[in-house]
N, CA, C and O atoms as a MOPAC input file, in Angstrom:
PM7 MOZYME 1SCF
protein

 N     15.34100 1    22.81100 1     2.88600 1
 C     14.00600 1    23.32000 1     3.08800 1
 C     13.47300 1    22.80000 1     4.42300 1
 O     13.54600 1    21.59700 1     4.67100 1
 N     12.92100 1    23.69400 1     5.32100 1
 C     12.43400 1    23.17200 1     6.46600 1
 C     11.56300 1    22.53000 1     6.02400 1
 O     11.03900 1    22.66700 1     4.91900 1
 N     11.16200 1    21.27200 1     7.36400 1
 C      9.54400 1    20.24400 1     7.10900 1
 C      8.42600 1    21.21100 1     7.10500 1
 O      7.68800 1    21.16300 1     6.12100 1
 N      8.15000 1    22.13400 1     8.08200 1
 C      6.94700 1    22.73200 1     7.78700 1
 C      6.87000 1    23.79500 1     6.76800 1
 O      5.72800 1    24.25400 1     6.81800 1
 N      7.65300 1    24.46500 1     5.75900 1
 C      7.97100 1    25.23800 1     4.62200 1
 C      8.29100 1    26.65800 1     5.51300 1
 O      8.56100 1    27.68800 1     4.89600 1
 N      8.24200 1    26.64600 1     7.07200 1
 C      8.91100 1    28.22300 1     7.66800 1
 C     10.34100 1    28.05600 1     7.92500 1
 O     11.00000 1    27.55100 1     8.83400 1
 N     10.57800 1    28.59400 1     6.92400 1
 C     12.14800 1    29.27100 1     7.32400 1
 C     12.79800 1    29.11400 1     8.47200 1
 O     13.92100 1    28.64100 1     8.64900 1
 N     12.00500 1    29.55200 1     9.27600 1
 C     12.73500 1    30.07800 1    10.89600 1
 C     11.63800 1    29.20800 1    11.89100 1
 O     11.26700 1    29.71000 1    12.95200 1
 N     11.19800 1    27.98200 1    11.49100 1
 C     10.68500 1    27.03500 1    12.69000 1
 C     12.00700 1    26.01300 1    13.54900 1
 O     12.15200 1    25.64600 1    14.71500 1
 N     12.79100 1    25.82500 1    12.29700 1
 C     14.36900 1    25.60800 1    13.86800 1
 C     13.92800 1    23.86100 1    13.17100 1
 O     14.03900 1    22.95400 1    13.99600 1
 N     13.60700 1    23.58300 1    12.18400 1
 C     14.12700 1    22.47600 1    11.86400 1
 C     14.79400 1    21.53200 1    11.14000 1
 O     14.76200 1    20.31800 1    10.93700 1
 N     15.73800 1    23.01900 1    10.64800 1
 C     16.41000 1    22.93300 1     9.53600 1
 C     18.05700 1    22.48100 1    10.52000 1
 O     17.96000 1    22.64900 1    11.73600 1
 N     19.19300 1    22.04700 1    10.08900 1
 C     20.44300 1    21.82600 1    10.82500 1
 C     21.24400 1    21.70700 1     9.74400 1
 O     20.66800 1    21.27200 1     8.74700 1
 N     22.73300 1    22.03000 1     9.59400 1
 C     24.17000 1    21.68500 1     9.04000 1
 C     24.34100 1    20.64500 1     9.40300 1
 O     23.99000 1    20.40800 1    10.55900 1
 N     24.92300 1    19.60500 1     8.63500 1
 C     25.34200 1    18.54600 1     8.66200 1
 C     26.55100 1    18.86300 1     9.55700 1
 O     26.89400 1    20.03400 1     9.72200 1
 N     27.37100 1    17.58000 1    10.28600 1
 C     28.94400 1    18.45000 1    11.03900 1
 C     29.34900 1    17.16400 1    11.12000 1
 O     28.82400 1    16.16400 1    10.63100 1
 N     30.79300 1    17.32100 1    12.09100 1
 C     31.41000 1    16.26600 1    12.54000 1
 C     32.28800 1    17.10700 1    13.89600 1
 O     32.83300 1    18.16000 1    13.56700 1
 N     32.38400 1    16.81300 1    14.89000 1
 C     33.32100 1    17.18800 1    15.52200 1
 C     34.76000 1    16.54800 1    15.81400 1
 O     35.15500 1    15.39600 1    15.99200 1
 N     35.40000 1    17.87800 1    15.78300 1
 C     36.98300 1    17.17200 1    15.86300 1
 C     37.50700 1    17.63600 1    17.28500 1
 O     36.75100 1    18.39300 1    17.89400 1
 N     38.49100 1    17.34600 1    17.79100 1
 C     39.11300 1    17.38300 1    18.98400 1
 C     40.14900 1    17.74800 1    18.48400 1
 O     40.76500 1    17.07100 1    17.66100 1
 N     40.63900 1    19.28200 1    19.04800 1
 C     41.90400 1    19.63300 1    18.57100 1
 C     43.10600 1    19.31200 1    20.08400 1
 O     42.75800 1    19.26300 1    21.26300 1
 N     44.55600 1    19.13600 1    19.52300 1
 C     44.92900 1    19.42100 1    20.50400 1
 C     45.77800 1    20.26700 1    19.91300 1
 O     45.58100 1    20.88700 1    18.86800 1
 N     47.75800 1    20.30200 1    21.34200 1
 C     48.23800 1    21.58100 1    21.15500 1
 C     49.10000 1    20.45100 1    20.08900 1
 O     49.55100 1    20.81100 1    19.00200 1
 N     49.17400 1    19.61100 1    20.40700 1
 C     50.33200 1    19.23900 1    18.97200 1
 C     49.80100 1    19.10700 1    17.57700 1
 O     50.49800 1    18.56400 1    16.71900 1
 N     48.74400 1    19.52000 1    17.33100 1
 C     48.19600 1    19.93500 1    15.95100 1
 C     47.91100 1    18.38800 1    15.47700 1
 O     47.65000 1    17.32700 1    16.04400 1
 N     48.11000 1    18.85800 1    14.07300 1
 C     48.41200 1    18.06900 1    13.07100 1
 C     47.40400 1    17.65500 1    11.98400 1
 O     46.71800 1    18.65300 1    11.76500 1
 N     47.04800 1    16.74800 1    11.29100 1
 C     46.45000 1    16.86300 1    10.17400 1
 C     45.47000 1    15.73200 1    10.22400 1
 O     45.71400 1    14.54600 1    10.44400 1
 N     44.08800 1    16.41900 1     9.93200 1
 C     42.43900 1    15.95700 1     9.85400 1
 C     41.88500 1    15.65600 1     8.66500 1
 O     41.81500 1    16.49000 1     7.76200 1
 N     41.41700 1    14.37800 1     8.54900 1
 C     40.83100 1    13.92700 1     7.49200 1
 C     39.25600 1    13.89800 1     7.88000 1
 O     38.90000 1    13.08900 1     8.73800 1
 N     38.19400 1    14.85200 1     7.20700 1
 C     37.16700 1    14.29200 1     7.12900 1
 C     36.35500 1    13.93400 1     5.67800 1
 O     36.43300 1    14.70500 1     4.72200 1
 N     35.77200 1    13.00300 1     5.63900 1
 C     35.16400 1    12.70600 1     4.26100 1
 C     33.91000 1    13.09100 1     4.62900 1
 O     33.51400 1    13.22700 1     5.78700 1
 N     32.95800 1    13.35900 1     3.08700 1
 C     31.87900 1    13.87200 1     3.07700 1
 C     30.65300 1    13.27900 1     3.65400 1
 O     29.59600 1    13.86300 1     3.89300 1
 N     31.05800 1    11.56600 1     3.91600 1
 C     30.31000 1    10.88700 1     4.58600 1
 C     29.87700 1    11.34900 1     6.03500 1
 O     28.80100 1    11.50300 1     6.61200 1
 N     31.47700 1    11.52700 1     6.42100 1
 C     31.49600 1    11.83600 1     8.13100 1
 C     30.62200 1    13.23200 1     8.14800 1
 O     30.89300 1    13.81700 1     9.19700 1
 N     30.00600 1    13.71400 1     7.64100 1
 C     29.69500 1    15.18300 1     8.18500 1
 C     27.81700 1    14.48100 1     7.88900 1
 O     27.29300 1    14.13000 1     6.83200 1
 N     27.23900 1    14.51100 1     9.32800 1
 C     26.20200 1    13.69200 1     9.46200 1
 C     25.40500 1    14.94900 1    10.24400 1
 O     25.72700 1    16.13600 1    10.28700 1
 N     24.14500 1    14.20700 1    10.90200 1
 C     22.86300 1    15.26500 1    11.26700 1
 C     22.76700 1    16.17600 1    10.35000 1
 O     23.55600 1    17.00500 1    10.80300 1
 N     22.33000 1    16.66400 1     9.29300 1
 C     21.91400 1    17.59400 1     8.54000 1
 C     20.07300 1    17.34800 1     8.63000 1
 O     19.51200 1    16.30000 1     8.31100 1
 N     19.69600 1    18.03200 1     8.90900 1
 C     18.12300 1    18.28200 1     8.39100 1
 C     17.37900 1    19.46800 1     7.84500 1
 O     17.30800 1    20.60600 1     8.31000 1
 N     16.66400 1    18.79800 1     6.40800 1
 C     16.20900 1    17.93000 1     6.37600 1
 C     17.11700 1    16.14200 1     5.36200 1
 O     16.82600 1    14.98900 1     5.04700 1
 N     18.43600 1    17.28300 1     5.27500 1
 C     18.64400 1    16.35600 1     4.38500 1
 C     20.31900 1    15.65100 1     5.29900 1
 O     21.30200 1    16.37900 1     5.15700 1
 N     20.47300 1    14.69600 1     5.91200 1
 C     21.26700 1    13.93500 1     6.94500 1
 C     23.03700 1    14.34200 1     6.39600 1
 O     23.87700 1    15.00600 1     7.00400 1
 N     23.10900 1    13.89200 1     5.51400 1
 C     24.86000 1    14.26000 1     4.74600 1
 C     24.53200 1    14.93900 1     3.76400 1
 O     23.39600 1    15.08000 1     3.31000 1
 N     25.69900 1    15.47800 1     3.31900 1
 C     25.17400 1    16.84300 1     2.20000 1
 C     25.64600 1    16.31700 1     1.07400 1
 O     26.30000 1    15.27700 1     1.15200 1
 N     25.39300 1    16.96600 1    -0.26900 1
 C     25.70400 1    16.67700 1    -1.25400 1
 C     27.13200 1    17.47200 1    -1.43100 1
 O     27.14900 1    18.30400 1    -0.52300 1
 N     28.06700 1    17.55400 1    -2.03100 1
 C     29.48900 1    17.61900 1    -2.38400 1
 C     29.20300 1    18.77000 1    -3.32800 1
 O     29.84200 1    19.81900 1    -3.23700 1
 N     28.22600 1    18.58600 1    -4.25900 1
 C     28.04200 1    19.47600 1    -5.63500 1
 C     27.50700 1    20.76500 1    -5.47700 1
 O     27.59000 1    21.73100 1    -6.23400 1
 N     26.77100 1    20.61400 1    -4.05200 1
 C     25.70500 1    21.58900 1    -3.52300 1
 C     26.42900 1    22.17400 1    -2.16800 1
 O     25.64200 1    22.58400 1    -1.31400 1
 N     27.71700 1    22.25700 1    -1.88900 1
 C     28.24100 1    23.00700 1    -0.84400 1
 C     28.38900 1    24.53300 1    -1.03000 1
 O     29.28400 1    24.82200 1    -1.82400 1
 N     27.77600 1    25.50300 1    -0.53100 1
 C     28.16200 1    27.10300 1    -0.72400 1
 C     28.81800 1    27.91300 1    -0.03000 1
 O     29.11100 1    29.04700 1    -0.40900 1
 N     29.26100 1    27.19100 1     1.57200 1
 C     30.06900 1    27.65200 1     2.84200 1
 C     30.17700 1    26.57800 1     3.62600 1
 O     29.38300 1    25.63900 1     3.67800 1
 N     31.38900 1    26.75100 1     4.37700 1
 C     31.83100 1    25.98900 1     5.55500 1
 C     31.68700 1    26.89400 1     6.93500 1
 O     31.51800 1    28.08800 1     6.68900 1
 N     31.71900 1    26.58800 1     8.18200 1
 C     32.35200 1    26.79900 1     8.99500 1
 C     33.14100 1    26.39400 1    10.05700 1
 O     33.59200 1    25.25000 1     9.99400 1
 N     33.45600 1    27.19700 1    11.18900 1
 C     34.01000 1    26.18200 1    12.12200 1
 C     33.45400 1    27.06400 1    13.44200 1
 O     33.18000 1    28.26400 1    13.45000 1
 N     33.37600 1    26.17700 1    14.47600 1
 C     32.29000 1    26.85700 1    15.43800 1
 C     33.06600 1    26.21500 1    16.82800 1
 O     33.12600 1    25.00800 1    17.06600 1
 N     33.57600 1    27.16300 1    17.58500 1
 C     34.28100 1    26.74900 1    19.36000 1
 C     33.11600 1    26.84000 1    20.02100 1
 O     32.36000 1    27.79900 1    19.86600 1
 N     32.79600 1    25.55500 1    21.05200 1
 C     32.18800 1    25.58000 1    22.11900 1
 C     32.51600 1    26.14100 1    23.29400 1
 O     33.71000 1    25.94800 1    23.52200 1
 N     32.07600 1    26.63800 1    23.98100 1
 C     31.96700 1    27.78800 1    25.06300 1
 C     31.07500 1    27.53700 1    25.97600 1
 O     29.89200 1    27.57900 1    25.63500 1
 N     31.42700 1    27.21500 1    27.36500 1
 C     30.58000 1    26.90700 1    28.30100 1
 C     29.53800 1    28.34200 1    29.14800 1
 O     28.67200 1    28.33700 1    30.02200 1
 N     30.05200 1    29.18900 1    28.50700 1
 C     29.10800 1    29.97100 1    28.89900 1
 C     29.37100 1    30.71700 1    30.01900 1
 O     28.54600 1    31.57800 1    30.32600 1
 N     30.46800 1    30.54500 1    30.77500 1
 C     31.00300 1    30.91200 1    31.48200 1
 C     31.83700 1    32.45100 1    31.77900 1
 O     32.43800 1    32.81200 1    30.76700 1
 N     31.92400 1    33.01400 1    32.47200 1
 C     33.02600 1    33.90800 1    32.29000 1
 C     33.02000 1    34.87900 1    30.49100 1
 O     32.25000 1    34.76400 1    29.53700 1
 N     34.36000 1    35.85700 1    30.72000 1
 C     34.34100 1    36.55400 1    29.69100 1
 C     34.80600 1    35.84700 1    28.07400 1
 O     35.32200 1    34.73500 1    27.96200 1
 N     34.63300 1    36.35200 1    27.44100 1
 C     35.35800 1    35.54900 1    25.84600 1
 C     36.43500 1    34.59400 1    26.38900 1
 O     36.81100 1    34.65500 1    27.56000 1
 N     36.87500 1    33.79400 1    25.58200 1
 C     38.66200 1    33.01800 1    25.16900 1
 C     39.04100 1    33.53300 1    24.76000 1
 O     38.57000 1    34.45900 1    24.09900 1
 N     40.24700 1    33.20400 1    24.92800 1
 C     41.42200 1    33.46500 1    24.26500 1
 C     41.78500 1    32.18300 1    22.86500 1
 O     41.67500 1    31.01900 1    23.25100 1
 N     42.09900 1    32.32800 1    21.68100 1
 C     42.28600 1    30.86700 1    20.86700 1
 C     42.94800 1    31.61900 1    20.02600 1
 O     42.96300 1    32.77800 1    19.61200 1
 N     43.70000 1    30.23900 1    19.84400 1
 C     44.70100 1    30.46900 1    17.89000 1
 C     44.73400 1    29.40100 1    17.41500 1
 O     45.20000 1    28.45000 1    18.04300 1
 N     44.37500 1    29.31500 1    16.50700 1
 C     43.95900 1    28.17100 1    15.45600 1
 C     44.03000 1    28.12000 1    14.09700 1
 O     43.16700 1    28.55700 1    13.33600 1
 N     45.09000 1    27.57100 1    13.77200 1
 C     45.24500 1    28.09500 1    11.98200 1
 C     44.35700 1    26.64800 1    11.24600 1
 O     44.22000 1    25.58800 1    11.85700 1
 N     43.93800 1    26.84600 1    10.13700 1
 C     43.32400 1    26.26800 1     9.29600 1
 C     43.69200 1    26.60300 1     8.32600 1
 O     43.46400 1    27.76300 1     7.98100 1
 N     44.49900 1    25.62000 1     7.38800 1
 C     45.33300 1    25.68100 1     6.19700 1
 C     45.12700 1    24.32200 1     5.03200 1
 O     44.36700 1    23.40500 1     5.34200 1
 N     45.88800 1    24.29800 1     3.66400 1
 C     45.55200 1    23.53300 1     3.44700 1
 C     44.28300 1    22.79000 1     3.37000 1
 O     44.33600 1    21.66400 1     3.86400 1
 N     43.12900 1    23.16000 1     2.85600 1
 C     41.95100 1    22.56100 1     2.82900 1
 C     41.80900 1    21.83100 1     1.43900 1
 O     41.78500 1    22.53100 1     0.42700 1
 N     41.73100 1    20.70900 1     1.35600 1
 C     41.41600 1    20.39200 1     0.00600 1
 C     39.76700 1    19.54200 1     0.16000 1
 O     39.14600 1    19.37100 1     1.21000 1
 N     39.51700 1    19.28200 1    -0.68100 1
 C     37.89000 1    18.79900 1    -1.05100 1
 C     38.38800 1    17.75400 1    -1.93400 1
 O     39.08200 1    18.10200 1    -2.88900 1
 N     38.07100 1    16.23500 1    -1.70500 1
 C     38.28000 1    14.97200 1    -2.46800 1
 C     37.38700 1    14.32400 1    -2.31900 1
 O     36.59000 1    14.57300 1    -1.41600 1
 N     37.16400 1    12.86800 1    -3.48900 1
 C     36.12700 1    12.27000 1    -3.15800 1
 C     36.87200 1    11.00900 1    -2.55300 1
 O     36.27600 1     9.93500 1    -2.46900 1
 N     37.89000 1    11.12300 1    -2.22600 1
 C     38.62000 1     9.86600 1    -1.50000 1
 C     38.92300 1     9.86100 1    -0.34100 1
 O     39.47400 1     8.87600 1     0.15000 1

């Protein structure tokens, strides 16, 4: 719920974590702790998740990227 009760005043945020991919891949652990800045509420609750995403930064530059990026294997633990 936003602080001022409008929807669309912009002070609402997803909790996140950023990862650094490279080309030799390989395998990412994040716990529910690590996924921080959420507002109004800082880390999220586990019970109360309804979507994920994943979001490439883009300098703004020039036309689209080019990317391939598989995302597999996702599991959800409390360990």
């Amino acid at each position: 719920m936003p602080r001022t009760g409008n929807q669309y005043d912009g002070s609402c945020a997803s909790p996140s974590k950023t990862i650094t991919l490279t080309a030799a891949g390989g395998t990412q652990v994040v716990k529910w702790a690590d996924l921080v800045a959420g507002q109004p509420i800082a880390t999220p609750d586990p019970h109360q998740i309804t979507s994920m995403s994943w979001g490439l930064p883009w300098n703004g530059v020039g036309p689209a990227y080019t990317v391939d990026i598989t995302i597999d294997n996702v599991m959800f633990t409390t360990n």
